[in-house]
C-alpha positions in Angstrom: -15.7 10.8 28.5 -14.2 11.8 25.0 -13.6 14.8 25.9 -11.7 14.3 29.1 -9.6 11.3 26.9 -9.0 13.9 24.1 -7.5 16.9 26.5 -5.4 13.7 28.6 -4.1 13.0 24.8 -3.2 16.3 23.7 0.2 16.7 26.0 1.1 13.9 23.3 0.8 16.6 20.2 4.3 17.6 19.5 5.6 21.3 19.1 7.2 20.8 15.7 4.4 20.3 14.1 2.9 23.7 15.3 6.4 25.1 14.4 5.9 23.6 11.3 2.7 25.0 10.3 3.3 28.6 11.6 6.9 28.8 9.1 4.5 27.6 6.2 1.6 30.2 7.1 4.5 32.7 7.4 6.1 32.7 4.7 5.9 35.8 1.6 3.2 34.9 -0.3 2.9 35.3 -4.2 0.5 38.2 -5.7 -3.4 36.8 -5.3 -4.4 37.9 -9.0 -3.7 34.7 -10.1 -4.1 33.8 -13.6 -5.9 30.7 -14.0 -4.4 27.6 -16.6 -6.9 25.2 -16.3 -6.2 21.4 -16.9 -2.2 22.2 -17.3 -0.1 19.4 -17.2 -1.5 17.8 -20.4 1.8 16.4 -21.0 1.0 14.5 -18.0 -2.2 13.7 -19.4 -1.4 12.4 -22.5 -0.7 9.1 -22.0 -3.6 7.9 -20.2 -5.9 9.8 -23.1 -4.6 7.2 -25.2 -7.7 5.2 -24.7 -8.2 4.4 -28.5 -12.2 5.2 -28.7 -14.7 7.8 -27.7 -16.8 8.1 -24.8 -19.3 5.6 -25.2 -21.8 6.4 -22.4 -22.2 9.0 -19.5 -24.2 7.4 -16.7 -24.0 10.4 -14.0 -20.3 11.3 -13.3 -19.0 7.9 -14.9 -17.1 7.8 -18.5 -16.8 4.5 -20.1 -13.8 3.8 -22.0 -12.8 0.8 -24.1 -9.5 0.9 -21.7 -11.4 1.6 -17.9 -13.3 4.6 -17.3 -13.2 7.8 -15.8 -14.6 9.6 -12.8 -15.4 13.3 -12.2 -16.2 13.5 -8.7 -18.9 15.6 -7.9 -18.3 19.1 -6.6 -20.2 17.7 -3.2 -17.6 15.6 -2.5 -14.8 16.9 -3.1 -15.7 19.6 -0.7 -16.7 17.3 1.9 -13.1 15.1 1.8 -10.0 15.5 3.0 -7.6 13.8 1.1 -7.5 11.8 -1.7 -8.2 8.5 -0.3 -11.5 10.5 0.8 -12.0 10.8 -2.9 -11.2 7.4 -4.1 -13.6 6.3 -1.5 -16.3 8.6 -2.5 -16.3 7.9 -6.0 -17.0 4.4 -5.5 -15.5 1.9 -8.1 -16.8 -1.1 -7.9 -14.0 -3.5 -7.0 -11.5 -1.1 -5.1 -11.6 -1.5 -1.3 -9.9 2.2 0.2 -8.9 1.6 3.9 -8.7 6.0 4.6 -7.1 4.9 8.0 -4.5 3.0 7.2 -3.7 4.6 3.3 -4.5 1.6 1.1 -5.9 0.7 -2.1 -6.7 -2.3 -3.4 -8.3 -4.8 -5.3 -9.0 -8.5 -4.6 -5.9 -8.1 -2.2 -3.5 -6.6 -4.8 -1.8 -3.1 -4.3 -3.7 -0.7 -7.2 -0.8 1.4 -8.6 -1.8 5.4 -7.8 -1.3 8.4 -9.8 -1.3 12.0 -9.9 -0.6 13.5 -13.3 0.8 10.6 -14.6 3.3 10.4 -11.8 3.4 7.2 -9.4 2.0 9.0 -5.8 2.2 7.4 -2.2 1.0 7.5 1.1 1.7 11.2 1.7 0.9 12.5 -1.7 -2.7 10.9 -1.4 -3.1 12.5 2.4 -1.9 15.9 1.3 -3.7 16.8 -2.2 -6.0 18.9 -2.5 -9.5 17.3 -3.4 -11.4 20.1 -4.5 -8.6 20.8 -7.4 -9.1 16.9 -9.2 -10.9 17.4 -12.6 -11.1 13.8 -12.6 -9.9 10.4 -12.3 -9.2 7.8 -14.9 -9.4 3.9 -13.7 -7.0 2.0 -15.8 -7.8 -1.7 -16.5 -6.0 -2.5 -19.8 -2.7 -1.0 -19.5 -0.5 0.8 -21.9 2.4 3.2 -22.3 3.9 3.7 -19.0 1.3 2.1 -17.1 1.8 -1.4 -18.8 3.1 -3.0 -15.9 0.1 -2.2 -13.5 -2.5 -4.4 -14.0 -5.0 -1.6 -12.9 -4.4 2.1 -11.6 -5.7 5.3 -10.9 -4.4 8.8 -13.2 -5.8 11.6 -10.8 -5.5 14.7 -13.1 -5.9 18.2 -11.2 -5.4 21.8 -12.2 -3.2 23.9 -11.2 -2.1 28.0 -11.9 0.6 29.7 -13.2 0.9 32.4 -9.7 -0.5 32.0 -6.8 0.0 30.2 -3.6 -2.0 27.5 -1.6 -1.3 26.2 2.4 -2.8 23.9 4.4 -2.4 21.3 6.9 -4.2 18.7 9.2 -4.3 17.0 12.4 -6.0 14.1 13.3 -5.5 12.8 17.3 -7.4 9.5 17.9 -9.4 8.3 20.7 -8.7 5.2 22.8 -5.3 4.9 21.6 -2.6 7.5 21.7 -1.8 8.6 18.4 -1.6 12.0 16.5 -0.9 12.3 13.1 -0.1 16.1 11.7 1.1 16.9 7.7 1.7 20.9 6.5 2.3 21.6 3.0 2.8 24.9 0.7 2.9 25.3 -2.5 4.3 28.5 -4.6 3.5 28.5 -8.7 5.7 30.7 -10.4 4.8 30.8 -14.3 5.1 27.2 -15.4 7.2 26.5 -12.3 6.3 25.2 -9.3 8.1 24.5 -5.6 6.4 22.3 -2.9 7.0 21.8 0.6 5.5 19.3 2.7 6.2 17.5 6.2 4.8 15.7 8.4 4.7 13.6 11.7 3.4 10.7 13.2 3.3 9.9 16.8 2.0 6.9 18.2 2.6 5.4 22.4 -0.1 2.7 23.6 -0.1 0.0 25.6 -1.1 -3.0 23.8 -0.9 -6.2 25.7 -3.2 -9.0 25.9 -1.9 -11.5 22.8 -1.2 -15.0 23.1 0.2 -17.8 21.6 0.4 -21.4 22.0 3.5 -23.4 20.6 4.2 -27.6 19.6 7.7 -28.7 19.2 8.0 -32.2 17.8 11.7 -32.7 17.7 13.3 -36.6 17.9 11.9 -38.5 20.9 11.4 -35.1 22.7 7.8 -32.9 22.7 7.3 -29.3 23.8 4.0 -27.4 24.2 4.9 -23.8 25.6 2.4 -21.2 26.1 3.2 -17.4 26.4 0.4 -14.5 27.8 2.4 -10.7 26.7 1.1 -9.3 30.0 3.1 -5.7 29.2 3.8 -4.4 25.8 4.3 -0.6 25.8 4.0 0.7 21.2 5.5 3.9 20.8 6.7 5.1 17.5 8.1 8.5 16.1 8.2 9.1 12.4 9.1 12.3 10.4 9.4 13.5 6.8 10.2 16.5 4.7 10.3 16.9 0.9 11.2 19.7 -1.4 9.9 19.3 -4.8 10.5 21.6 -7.8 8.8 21.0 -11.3 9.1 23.2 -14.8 6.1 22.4 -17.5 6.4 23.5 -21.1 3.8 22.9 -24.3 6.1 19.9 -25.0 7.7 18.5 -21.9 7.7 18.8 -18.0 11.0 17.7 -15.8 10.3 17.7 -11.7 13.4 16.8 -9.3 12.2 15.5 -5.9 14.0 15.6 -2.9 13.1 13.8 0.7 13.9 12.3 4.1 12.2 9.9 6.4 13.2 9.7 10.0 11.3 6.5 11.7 12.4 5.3 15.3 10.9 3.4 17.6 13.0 3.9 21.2 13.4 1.0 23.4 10.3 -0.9 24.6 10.2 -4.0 26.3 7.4 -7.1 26.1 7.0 -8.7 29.1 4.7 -12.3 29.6 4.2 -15.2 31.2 5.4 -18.1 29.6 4.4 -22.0 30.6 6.5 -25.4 28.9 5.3 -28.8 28.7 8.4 -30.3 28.3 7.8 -34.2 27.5 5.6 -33.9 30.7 7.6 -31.6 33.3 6.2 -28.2 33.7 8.0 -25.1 34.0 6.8 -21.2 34.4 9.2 -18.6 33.7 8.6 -14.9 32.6 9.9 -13.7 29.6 11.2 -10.6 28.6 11.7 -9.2 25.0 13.5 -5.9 24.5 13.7 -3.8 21.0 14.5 -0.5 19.1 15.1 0.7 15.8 16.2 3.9 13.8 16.4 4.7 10.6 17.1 7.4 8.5 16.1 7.4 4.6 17.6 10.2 2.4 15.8 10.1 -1.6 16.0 12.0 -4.6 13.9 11.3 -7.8 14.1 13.6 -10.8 11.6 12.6 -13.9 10.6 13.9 -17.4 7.7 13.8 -19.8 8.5 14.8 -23.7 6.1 14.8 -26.2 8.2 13.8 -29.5 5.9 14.4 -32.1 1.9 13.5 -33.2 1.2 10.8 -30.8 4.2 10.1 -29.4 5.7 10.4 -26.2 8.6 9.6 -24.0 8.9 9.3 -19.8 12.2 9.1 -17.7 12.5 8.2 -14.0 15.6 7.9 -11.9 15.5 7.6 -8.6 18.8 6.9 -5.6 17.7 6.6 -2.0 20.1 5.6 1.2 18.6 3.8 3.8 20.7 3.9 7.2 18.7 1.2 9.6 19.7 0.4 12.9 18.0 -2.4 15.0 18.4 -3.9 18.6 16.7 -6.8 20.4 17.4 -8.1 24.1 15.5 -11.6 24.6 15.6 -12.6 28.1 13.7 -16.1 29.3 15.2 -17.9 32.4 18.9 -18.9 31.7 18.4 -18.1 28.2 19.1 -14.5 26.5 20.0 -13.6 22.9 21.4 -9.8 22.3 21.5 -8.4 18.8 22.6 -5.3 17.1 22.2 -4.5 13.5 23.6 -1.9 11.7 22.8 -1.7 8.0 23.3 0.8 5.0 21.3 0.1 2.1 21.3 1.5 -1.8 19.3 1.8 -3.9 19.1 2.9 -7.6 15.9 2.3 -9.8 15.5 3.9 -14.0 12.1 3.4 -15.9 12.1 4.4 -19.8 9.2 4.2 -21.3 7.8 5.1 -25.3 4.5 5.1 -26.7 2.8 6.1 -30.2 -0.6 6.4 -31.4 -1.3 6.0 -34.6 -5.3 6.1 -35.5 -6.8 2.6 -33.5 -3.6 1.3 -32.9 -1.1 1.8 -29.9 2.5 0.7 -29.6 4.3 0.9 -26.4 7.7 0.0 -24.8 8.8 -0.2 -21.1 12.3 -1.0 -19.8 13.0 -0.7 -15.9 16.1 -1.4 -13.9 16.0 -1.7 -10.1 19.0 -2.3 -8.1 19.7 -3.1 -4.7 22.4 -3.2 -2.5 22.4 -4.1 1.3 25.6 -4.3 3.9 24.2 -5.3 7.4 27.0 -6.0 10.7 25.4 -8.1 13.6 26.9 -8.0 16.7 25.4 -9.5 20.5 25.3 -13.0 20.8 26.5 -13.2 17.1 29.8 -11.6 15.2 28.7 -11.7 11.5 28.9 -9.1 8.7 26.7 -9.5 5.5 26.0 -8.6 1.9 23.4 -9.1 -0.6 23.0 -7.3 -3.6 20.2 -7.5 -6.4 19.1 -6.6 -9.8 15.8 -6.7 -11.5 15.7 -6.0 -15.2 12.2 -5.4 -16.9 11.4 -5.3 -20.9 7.9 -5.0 -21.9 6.4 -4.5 -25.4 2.4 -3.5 -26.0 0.4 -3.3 -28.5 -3.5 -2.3 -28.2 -5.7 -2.3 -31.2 -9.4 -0.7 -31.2 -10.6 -3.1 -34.3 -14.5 -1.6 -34.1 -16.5 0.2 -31.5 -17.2 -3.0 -29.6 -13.8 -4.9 -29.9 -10.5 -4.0 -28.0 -7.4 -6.5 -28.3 -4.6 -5.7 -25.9 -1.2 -7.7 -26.1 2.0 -7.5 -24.1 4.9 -9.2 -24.3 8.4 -9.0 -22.5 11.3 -11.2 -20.0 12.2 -9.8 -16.6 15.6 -10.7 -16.0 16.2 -11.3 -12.4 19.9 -11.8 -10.4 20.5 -12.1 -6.6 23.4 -13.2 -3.9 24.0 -13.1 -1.0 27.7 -13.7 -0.2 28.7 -16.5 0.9 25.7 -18.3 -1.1 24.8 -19.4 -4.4 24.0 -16.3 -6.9 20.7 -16.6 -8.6 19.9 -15.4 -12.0 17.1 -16.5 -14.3 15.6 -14.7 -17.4 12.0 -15.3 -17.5 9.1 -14.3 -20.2 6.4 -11.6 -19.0 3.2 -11.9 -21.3 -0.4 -10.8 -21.3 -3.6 -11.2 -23.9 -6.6 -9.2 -23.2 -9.7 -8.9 -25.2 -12.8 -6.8 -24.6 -16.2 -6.9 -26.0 -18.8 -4.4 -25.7 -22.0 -5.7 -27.6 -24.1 -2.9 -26.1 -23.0 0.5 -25.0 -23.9 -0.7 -21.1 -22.3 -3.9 -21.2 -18.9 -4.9 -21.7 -17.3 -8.4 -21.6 -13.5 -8.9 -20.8 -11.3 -12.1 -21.4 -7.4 -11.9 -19.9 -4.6 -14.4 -19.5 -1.6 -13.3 -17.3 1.7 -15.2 -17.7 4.7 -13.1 -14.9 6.7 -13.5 -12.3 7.5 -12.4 -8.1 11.0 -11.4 -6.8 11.4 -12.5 -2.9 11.2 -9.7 -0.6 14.6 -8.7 0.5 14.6 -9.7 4.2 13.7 -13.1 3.5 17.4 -13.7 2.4 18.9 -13.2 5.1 20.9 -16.3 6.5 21.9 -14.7 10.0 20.2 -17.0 12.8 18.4 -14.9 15.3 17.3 -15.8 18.2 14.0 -16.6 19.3 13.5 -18.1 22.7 15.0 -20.8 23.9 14.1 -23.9 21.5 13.3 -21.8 18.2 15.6 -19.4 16.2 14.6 -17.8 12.6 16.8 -17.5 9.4 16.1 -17.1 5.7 16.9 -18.1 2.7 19.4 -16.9 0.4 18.2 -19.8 -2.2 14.5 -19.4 -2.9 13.0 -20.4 -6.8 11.2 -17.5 -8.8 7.1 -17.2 -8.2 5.8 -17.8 -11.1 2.2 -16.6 -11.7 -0.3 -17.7 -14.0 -3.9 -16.0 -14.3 -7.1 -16.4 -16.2 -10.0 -14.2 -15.7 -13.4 -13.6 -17.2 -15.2 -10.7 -16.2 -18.8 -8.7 -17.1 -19.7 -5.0 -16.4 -22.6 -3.3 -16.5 -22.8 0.3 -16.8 -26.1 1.3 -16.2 -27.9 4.9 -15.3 -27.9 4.4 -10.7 -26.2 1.3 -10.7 -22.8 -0.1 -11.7 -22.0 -4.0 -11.0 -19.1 -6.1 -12.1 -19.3 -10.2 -12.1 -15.8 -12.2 -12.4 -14.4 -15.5 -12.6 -10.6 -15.5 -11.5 -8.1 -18.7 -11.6 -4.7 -17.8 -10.5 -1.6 -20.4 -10.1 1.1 -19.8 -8.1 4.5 -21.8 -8.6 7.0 -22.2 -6.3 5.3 -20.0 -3.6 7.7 -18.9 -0.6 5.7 -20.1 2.6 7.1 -20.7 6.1 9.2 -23.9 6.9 10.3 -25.4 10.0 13.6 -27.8 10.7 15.1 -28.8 13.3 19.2 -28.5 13.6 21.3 -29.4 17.2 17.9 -29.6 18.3 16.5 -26.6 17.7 14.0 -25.4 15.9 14.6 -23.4 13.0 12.5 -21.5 11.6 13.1 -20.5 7.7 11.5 -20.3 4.1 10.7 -23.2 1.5 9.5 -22.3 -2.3 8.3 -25.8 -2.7 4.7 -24.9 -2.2 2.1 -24.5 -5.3 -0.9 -22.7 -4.7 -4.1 -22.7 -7.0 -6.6 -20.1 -6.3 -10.1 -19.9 -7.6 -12.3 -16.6 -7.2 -16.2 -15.8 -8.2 -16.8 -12.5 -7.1 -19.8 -9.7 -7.0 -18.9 -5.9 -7.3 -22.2 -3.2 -7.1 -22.3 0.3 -6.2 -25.8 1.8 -6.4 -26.4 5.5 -6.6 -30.0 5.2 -4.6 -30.7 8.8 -4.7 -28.4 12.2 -5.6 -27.6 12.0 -2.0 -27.3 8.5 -0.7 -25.3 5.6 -2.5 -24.4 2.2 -1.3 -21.3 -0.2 -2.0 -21.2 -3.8 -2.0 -19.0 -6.8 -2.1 -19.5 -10.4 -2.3 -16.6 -13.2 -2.9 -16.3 -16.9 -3.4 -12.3 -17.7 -2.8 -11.0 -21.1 -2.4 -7.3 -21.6 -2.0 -5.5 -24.8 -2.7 -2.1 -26.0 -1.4 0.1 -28.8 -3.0 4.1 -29.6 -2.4 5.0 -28.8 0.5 1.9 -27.9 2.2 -1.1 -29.6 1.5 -4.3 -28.0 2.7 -7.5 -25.6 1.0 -9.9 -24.0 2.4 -13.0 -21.7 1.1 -13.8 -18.2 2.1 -16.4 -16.0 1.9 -15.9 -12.4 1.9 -18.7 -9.8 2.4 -18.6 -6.2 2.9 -21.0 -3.4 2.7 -20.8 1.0 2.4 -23.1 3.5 3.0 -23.0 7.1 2.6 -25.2 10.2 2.6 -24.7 13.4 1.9 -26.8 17.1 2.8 -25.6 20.3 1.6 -21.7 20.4 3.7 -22.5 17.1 5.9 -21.7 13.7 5.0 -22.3 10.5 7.4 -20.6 7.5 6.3 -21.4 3.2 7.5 -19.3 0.3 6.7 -19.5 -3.1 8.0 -17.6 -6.3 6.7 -18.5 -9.7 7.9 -16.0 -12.3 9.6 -14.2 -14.2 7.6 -12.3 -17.6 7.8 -9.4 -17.7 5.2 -6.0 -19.0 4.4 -3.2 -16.2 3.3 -1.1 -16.9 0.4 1.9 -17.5 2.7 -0.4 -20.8 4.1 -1.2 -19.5 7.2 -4.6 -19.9 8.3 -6.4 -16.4 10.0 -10.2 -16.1 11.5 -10.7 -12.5 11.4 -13.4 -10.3 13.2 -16.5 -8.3 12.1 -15.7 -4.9 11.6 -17.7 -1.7 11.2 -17.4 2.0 11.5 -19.0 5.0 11.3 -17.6 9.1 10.3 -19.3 12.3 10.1 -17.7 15.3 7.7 -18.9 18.9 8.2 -17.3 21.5 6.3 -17.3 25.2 7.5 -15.5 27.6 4.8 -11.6 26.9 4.8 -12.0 23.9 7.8 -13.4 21.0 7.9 -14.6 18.5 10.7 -14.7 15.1 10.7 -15.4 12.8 13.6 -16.1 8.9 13.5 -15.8 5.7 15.4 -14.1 2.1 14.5 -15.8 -1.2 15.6 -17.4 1.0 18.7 -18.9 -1.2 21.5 -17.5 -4.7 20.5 -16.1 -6.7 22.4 -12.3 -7.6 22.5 -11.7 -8.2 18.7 -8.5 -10.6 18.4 -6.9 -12.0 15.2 -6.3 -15.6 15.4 -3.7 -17.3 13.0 -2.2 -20.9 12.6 0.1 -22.5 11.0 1.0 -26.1 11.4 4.1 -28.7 9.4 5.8 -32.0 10.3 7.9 -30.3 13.4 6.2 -27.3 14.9 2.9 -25.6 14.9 1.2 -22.7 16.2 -2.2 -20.9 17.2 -1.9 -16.9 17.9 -4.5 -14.3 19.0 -3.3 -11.0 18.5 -4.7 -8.5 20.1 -3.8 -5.0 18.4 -5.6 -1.7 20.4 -5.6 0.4 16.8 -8.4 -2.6 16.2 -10.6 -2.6 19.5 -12.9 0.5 19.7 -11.6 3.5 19.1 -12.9 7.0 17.7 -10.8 9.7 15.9 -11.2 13.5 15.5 -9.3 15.4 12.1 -9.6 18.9 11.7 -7.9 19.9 8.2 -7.3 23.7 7.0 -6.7 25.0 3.3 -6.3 28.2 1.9 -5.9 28.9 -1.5 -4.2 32.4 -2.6 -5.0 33.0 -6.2 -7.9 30.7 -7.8 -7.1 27.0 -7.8 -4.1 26.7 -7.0 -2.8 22.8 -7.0 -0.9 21.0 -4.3 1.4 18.8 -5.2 1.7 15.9 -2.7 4.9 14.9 -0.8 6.7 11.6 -2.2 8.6 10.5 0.9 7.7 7.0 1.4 6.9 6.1 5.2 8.0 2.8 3.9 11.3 2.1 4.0 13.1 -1.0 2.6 15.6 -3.1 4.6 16.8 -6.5 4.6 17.3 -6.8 8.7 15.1 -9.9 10.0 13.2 -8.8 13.1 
């Protein structure tokens, strides 16, 4: 049976990606007596060295540092991984969860901020470097210099040569789903130049009906229940992306100019259902039909530069322009009811970061300024004749200042305003100037056990589609709109937490409180007597956290990750409701000689999202297998294999309108997967560089 489903799916695989892998493999390569540099890109290095103390212990592959720690993967690993969410995930820091198939990393639910040679990495980066060429990685918990605006990140530092040539590329086709995935990349180094090329594609067509969703309308003296079974819903998705990167590295700088595009389009699908109404008693059935498509097109270019001023000093520059040109249709057809749309937007986008640090003996100064503008111009056309422009600008300054006052005490203090102005035309412009600050102070009584106190005072800018004031149709009682009027999120956070750092086993106990003010969370009214549906920033939300972190190093060959958390939300304004959650999750994985075999399980949960909707999630597990053979390597594995149908339920419930979903997604059901990934290195140790074409693009179209 898995065979015949994988030779059904490989008509799906599409030529340009073996077109794109033969020109790579083709191309003249460099001489092969490659002279090898060893850790280059120090200047890269630099600033996350600034860690103000020595090493204080070496359990294994972990380094303490007063500021995090780092990680030098063992050679065993990096052999048997992929990419670098492989080694993320192998490493095994307590506190980060790594989804490898969907490229995320977090911790307690927050984004960490990723790295590669003190350059912010993505998506693609992470999926194309080369694991065994990391030296190691450095996990970042009290920010400086040009990470001060990160509450925690990862520096992955690699090596790289001065000649020499590496290639590679991978393709992973799943199983029980059709989707392929494909990325090529080379990689010339030419003295202390270098010039990548990666791309990529991802290809995805499933059916993936089966969700359904259960509707109350309370409007004056009139109440609606409707019902609606998706009985068709064909997914098919098509995205591309080619970089071109070219970097220069001296003693005392490096400058790198990046150039990309990102192709995403999803051709014209239509949901079908059944749909039922309760209309104040009279009952209709009716079939509904819901008809979309989208293009984009997302042109970037980044340039950046590292200088290293004098004895401890160093300087960073980043500018980055990117054009987004989106493009978005929607045909909703339910009895005598149908609402056409067509978008067509063009969106700018022009982001600088500056930032300066200096060490000087225990002491670090540093200073961050970032500017990130926006501009959006959407037309709407269909059942509505509207154009529309927004534009934004968010201004950052931040001042650090870290201070190593004996071997056990760390004091780290920031201070700074982000200065924040939006409109939308036609609406009220918005623009506030609010303080940024944060105290944090580590004690280390004993060289295995650290203490850490930190206090958090910032802010959250709405996302950018959440302005938009268009009304788009639903169905035929409910439209959505945003609004252009939202308050600033102001965020308040308090945290105690204790590591231990011992020889097999690492654990980590915290205590979190975190306030959210003015939180943006769904909001339903009803105008001409409709239902509209729309955003409120009247909502407070305190949070409350006790949480368990462990790995444990068993044996040189098997480990084991666990995860064990109190939450408890709290809801006051406009919604009023709390609820607890417990969060459990455990990892397993062994390793012999080129084979590694890989468990994870996490438990149910029951929990209510910081947007107030209310989910009951299913238990998940999985299982891979690595096996490396020279230059390839195999891996095969399986997600939540024979379960039943797994289905996320969500509700949400105000004054006028509630609802109760269960979403059935097919990428979620059981499934297995089968990735076969090639590298060759010409010359010793030759570096890729990853590709920095985001798969995520921004827009401001409501969908």
């Amino acid at each position: 049976m898995f065979i015949a489903q994988l030779i059904a799916n490989i008509k799906y695989i599409s030529s340009k990606k073996i077109m794109a892998a033969v020109a790579m493999l083709f191309v003249v390569v460099p001489d092969a007596d490659a002279h090898q540099q060893g850790d280059s890109l120090r200047l890269h290095m630099e600033d996350s060295t600034f860690t103000l103390s020595a090493v204080e212990i070496k359990a294994d592959k972990i380094i303490k540092k007063n500021d995090g720690m780092t990680i030098i993967p063992q050679k065993g690993q990096l052999k048997l991984s992929t990419d670098g969410y492989d080694v993320i995930y192998g490493i095994m820091i307590p506190g980060l969860d790594v989804d490898r198939r969907s490229g995320s990393v977090t911790r307690l639910g927050q984004k960490v901020a990723i790295y590669i040679n003190g350059e912010k990495a993505n998506d693609a980066e992470l999926r194309n470097i080369k694991p065994s060429s990391i030296v190691r990685i450095d996990y970042i918990d009290i920010p400086s210099g040009k990470f001060i605006n990160d509450p925690v990140s990862l520096n992955i530092i690699t090596r790289t040569s001065t000649s020499g040539a590496y290639y590679a590329f991978d393709d992973t086709q799943y199983i029980g789903y059709m989707r392929n995935t494909f990325n090529a990349t080379a990689q010339w180094n030419l003295e202390h130049s270098k010039i990548s090329l990666f791309a990529g594609n991802d290809l995805s067509n499933f059916g993936n009906a089966g969700s359904h969703e259960w509707e109350n309308y309370a409007f004056p003296g009139r109440s609606i229940l409707r019902s609606t079974d998706i009985l068709g819903n064909r997914y098919k998705n098509n995205n591309q992306y080619l970089q071109l990167n070219v970097t220069k590295s001296a003693r005392t700088y490096n400058l790198g100019v990046k150039v990309s595009m990102v192709r995403n389009e999803d051709p014209f699908q239509v949901i079908s259902g059944k749909v039922t109404v309760d209309d104040s008693g009279d009952k209709t059935s009716r079939i509904l039909s819901d008809g979309s498509s989208s293009r984009s097109f997302y042109p970037e270019v980044n340039a950046f530069g590292n200088f290293i001023l004098g004895r401890g000093q160093m300087l960073s520059v980043n500018v980055d322009f990117s054009y987004g040109n989106n493009r978005y249709g929607g045909d909703i057809q339910e009895e005598d009811y149908r609402f056409l749309s067509n978008v067509k937007e063009d969106i700018w986008q022009w982001k600088n970061f500056v930032s300066y640090s200096k060490m000087d003996k225990t002491q670090k100064f540093s200073l961050l300024m970032t500017d990130n503008y926006t501009r959006s111009n959407a037309r709407y056309t269909g059942s509505i004749d509207l154009g529309q422009r927004f534009y934004s600008n968010e201004g950052i300054l931040q001042a650090g200042y870290m201070n190593n006052f004996s071997k056990s005490l760390i004091l780290n203090l920031q201070a700074g305003s982000s200065w924040l102005l939006y409109r939308l035309e036609g609406a009220v412009k918005t623009s506030k100037l609010l303080p940024r600050a944060s105290v944090t102070l580590r004690y280390t009584p004993f060289k295995s056990h650290v203490f850490t106190l930190n206090a958090n005072v910032g802010n959250s800018f709405p996302t950018l589609n959440t302005f938009n004031q268009v009304s788009l149709g639903r169905n035929p009682f409910l439209q959505h709109r945003g609004n252009a009027e939202q308050n600033i999120t102001r965020i308040y956070n308090i945290g105690l937490a204790y590591n231990a750092f011992l020889k097999n086993f690492n654990y980590q106990l915290m205590l979190i409180n975190n306030t959210y003010m003015h939180l943006a969370v769904p909001r339903f009214v009803v105008e001409d007597n409709v239902m509209v549906s729309t955003y409120t920033s009247d909502a407070d939300l305190h949070q409350y956290l006790a949480v368990f972190f462990g790995t444990w190093n068993i044996t040189s060959a098997l480990a084991l990750k666990s995860e064990l958390a109190y939450i408890h939300n709290d809801f006051n304004g406009y919604l009023d409701k709390n609820k607890d959650t417990w969060r459990v999750r455990l990892d397993v994985t062994y390793t012999y000689k080129n084979m590694m075999l890989n468990v994870y399980g996490k438990m149910k949960e029951n929990r209510l999202e910081n947007t107030g909707i209310e989910e009951k999630d299913f238990f998940r597990w999985g299982i891979n297998a690595k096996y490396n053979i020279g230059r390839w390597l195999l891996e095969v594995g399986g997600n939540n294999l024979f379960s039943p149908r797994n289905y996320l339920k969500s509700t949400y419930s105000d004054i006028y309108y509630g609802y109760t979903r269960s979403t059935f997604d097919k990428m979620e059901q059981a499934n297995a997967y089968l990735k076969v990934a090639w590298r060759l290195n010409v010359g010793k140790k030759v570096n890729p560089e990853g590709n920095n074409s985001s798969r995520i693009y921004p827009s401001s179209i409501m969908k």
